[in-house]
N, C-alpha and C positions, 0 to 999 in steps of 0.2 A: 468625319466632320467633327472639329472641336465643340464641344459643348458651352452653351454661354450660361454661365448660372450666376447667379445673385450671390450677394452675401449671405453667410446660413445664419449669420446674428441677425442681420435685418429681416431674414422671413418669419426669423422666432419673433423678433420683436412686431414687427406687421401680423401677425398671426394672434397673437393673444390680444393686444391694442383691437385688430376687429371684435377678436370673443369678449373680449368689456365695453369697448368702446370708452376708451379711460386710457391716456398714459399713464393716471394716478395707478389706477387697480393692476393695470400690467407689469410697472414697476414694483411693485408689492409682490405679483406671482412670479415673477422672473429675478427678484431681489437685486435689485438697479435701482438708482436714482432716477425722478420722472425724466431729468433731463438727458439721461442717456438714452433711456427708450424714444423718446421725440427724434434725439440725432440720430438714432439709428433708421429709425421712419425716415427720417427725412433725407439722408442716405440713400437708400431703395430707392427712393423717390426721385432722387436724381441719377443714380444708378441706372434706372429704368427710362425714364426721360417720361413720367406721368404718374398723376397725382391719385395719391390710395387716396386721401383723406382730405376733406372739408371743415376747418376751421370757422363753426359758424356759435356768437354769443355761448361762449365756453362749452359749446357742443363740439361734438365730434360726429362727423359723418362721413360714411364710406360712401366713394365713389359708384358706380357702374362700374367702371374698370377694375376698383379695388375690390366690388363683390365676384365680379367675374375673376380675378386673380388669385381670391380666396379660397375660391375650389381646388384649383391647381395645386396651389400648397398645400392644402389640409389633405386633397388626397397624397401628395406625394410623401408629407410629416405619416398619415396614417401607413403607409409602405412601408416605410422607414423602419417603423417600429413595430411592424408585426417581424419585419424582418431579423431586428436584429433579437427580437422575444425567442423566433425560432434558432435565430442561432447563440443563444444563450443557455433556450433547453436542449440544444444537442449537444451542450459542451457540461449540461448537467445529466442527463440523462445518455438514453441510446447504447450503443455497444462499446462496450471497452473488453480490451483484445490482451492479455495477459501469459509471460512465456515465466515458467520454473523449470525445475529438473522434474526426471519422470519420478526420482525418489519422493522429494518433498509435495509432489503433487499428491503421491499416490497415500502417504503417509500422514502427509500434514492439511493441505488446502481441500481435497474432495469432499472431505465428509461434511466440512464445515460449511460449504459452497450453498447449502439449504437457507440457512440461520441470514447469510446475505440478502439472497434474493425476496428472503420475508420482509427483511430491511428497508431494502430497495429496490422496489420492484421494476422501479423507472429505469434501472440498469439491467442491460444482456449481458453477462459476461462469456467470454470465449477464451478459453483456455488449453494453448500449446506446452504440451511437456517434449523438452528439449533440454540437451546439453550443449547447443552449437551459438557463440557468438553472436551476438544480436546487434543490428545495424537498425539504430531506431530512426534514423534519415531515408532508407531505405526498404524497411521489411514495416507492416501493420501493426504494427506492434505499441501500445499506449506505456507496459510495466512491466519489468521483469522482477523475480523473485532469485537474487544468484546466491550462490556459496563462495564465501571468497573471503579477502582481508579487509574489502570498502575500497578498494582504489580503481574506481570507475573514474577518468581526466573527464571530464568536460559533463558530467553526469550528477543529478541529485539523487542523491545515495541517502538512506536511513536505517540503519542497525534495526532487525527486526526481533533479535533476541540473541543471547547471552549462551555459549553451548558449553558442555563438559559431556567427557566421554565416560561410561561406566557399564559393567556387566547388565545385565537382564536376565530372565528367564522366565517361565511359565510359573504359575506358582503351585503348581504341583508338583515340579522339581526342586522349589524351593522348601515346599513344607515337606520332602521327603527325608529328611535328618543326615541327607549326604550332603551338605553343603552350608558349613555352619562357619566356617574359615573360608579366605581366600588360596588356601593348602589345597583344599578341599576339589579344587577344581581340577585338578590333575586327574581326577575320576571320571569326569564328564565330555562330553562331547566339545570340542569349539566351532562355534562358529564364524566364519571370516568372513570380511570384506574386501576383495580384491588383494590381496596377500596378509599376508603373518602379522603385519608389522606393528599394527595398533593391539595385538595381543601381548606382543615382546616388551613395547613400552609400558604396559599397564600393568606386569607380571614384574617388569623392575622398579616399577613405581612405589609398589606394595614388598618389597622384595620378599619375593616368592620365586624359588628358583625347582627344578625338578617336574616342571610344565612340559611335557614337549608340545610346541606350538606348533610345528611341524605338520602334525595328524588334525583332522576336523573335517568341514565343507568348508570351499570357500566359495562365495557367489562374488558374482561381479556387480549386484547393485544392490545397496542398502536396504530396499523395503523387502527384499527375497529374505535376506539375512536375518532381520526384524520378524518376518513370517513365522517362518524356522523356529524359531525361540517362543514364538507365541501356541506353535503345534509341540512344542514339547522335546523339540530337535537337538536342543543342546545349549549351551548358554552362549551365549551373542555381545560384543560390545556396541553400545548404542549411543548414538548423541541426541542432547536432551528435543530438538525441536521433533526430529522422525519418530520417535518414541512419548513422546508427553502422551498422544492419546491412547494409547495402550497401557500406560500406565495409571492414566485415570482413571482407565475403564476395567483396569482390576485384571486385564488379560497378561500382564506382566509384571512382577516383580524386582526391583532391585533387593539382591541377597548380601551386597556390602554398600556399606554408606564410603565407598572410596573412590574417589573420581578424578580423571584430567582436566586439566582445563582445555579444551578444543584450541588450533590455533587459527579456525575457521572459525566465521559464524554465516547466519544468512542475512541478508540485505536486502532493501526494497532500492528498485534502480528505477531511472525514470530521465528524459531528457530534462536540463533547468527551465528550460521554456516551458515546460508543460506541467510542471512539479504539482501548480497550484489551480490547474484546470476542474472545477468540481467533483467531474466522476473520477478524480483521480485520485483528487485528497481524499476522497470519500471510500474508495478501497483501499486507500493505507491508514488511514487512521483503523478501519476496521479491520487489518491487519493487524495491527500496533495492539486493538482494544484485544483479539483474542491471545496471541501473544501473552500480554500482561495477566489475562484471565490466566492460562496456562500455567506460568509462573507461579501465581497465589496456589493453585491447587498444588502443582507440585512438591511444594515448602510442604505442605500437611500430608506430605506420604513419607514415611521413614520406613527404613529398612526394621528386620523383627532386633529389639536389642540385641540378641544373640550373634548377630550379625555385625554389628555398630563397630567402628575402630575410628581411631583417633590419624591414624595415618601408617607409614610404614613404618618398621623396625630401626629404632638408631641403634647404632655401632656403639659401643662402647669404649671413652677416652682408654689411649695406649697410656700405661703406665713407665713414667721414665726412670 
C-alpha cells in the first residue's frame, strides 16, 4: 500500500508554530520569513483538507484535530531522530574491520594497536593480515593498509610514509669493531628477503664488490628477516616503516648512514564513498599522526660517525 505523507516542510513548520504558538517565534527558529511559515501551514491545511489552527484577535489557537495531529508528528520527528543519532554513532563509532600484510601488521600496527584504543575507545577494531586483493564491494572490510606504488582506480589512497632501504643490525654486532665499513660486511652473515636481490643492488649502490651474496638465510617474509637481525643473526636489509620501531627501541642499529630510496611505499586505501566516514578518518589520521611521530624520531638516530659516508665511491675523470 502507497504511503500518503504530508509535506515534511509543512510538518516542520506545523510542528514548531504549535510549540510557540507564533508564526513570529517559529519563523525565528526555523530562520524563514513569518510569511513562509503561515504558507506552509496553510499548505498542510489544505493538503490535509482540515484546519490545525484558529485565527482568533491575533491569537493563535490549535485546533482539536491540530492537538490530536501533534502527537503523531512529534512522535514520529522524535523517531526520526533517535534514528538517525544512532545511525550517525555507528558511522562514528562500533567496528571497523582493517586488512594489511602480515609483515607490516606484525612489525608496524600490533604494538601500536593499545595507544588507539586508549584514544578511542568507542571504536573495536578488527584486524586481517593478508596478502590477497581486496574487494571492498564485496568482502567487510572498511581500510586496507597496501604496499605498492598508489594506483589503486576507483580508490582513496593516502601515502602513509616515505621508505628507503638500508642494513640493520643488532648493536652488539655493531659495537663489535668488525663493521666499521660497508667492506666490512663481507665478514658477516646476510640476511635475505625472498632472494639476493635487494643485497646486489645496495652492494653496487655503495660500490662495494667482493660480497658474495649468494651465501646467508633467506626468509620469505620481512618480519622473520627483521627478527634475525634483532637476535643477533647477521645483518639484514630493512625498509624504514617494518623497522622504525626496532630502531627506536634501541634493538637495532643502522651501522652505515647509506640508503635507497624504496620504489614502494605504504598507503592507506579505502573506497571514495567512504573515505570521510568518521571511524575512518579517525584511523587514518591516527595512522598519518604515528607515522609522522615515527619520522621525527628517526631524523634523531644517526649511525656512530665512524660509520657516516657521504655516498658511494666516484670514478675518477679519464685523463685524455
Amino acid at each position: 500500500m502507497r504511503r500518503r505523507l504530508p509535506s515534511l516542510n509543512g510538518l516542520k513548520a506545523f510542528e514548531v508554530t504549535a510549540r510557540h504558538e507564533s508564526f513570529t517565534k517559529a519563523a525565528h527558529e526555523l530562520c524563514v520569513t513569518q510569511g513562509a511559515v503561515s504558507q506552509q501551514v496553510k499548505g498542510l491545511e489544505s493538503e490535509l483538507g482540515v484546519r490545525l489552527f484558529r485565527r482568533e484577535r491575533q491569537r493563535l489557537i490549535i485546533t482539536d484535530a491540530g492537538r490530536n495531529y501533534l502527537e503523531v508528528v512529534r512522535d514520529a520527528f522524535d523517531r526520526l531522530g533517535m534514528g538517525t543519532e544512532r545511525l550517525l554513532q555507528r558511522q562514528k563509532a562500533g567496528t571497523l574491520t582493517i586488512t594489511t600484510s602480515p609483515n607490516f601488521a606484525a612489525k608496524w600496527l600490533v604494538h601500536r594497536l593499545g595507544r588507539f584504543s586508549e584514544a578511542h575507545p568507542e571504536i573495536d577494531l578488527r584486524v586481517s593480515a593478508s596478502v590477497q586483493h581486496i574487494d571492498f564491494a564485496r568482502e567487510d572490510i572498511d581500510l586496507a593498509v597496501r604496499h605498492g606504488d598508489g594506483q589503486w582506480p576507483g580508490m582513496h589512497v593516502t601515502r602513509l610514509c616515505t621508505e628507503k632501504l638500508f642494513p640493520v643490525c643488532s648493536p652488539k654486532l655493531s659495537s663489535s669493531g668488525m663493521l666499521r665499513t660497508p667492506r666490512d660486511i663481507a665478514r658477516h652473515t646476510l640476511l635475505h628477503t625472498n632472494g639476493t636481490a635487494d643485497w646486489e643492488n645496495w652492494l653496487r649502490r655503495v660500490d662495494v664488490d667482493g660480497v658474495d651474496v649468494k651465501r646467508g638465510i633467506v626468509f620469505n617474509q620481512a618480519s622473520m628477516t627483521i627478527d634475525a637481525a634483532v637476535d643477533g643473526q647477521g645483518i639484514a636489509l630493512a625498509r624504514t616503516a617494518l623497522v622504525s620501531a626496532d630502531l627506536i627501541s634501541g634493538r637495532l642499529v643502522r651501522p652505515f648512514d647509506l640508503a635507497l630510496e624504496a620504489p614502494f611505499a605504504f598507503w592507506i586505501v579505502c573506497p571514495k564513498s567512504a573515505s570521510e566516514l568518521p571511524k575512518i578518518a579517525t584511523f587514518r589520521n591516527w595512522l598519518l599522526k604515528e607515522a609522522d611521530d615515527d619520522a621525527r624520531r628517526l631524523a634523531r638516530i644517526r649511525p656512530p660517525a665512524s660509520a657516516r659516508a657521504k655516498g658511494p665511491r666516484k670514478s675518477k675523470p679519464k685523463k685524455r
